[in-house]
C-alpha positions in Angstrom: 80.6 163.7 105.0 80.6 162.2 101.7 76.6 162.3 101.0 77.1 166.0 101.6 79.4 166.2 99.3 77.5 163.9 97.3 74.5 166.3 97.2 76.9 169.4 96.6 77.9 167.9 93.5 74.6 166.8 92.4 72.8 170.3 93.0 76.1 172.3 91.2 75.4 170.0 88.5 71.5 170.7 88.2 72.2 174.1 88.2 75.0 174.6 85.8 72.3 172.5 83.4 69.9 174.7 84.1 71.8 177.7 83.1 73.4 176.6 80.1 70.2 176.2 78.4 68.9 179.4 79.7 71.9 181.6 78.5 71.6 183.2 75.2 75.7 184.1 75.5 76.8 181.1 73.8 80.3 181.2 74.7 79.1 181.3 78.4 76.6 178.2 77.6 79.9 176.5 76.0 82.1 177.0 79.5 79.2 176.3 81.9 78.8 172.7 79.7 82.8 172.3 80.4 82.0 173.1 84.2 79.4 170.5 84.0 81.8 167.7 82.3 84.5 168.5 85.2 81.8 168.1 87.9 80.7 164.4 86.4 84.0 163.4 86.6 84.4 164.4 89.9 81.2 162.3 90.2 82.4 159.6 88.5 85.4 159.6 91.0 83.3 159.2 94.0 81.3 156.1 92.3 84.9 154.4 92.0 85.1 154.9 88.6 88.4 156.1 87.9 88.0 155.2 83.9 85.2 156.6 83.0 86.5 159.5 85.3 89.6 160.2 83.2 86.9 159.7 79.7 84.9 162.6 81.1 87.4 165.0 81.9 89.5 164.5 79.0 86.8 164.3 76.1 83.7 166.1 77.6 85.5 169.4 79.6 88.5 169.3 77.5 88.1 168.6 73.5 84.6 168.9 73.5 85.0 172.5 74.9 87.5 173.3 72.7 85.6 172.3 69.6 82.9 174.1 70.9 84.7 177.4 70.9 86.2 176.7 68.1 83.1 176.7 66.0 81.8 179.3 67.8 84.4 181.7 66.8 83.2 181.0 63.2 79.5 182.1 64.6 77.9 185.2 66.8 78.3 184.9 70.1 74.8 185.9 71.0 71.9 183.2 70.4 69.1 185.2 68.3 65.8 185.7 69.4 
């Protein structure tokens, strides 16, 4: 049960990669890289590393994300051609 939950989370993760760099809605790019933080530290939970874990969810989906949006509101949304 847990290698299939193992590979869930690995294939979510590919795929939210994926699309954030193939957006050109950069506030949708900037979510989609929160997603991705929240799904390495469920990742990071099943390889027993609780620490790192907590890092992840609090730095890379939470002020990371925030900064993000927060300069982006000083920018256009849409990435130019």
């Amino acid at each position: 049960m847990t290698m299939l939950i193992d590979f869930a989370l690995l294939f979510l993760v590919i795929i939210i990669a994926i699309a954030a760099v193939t957006l050109k809605d950069l506030l949708s790019a900037t979510l989609l890289l929160g997603a991705y933080s929240f799904l390495m530290a469920l990742i990071w939970v099943g390889m027993q590393s609780v620490d790192v874990a907590f890092m992840e969810a609090s730095v890379g989906a939470g002020a990371t994300t925030a900064f993000m949006i927060a300069a982006l509101s000083r920018m256009t949304r849409w990435e130019k051609k």
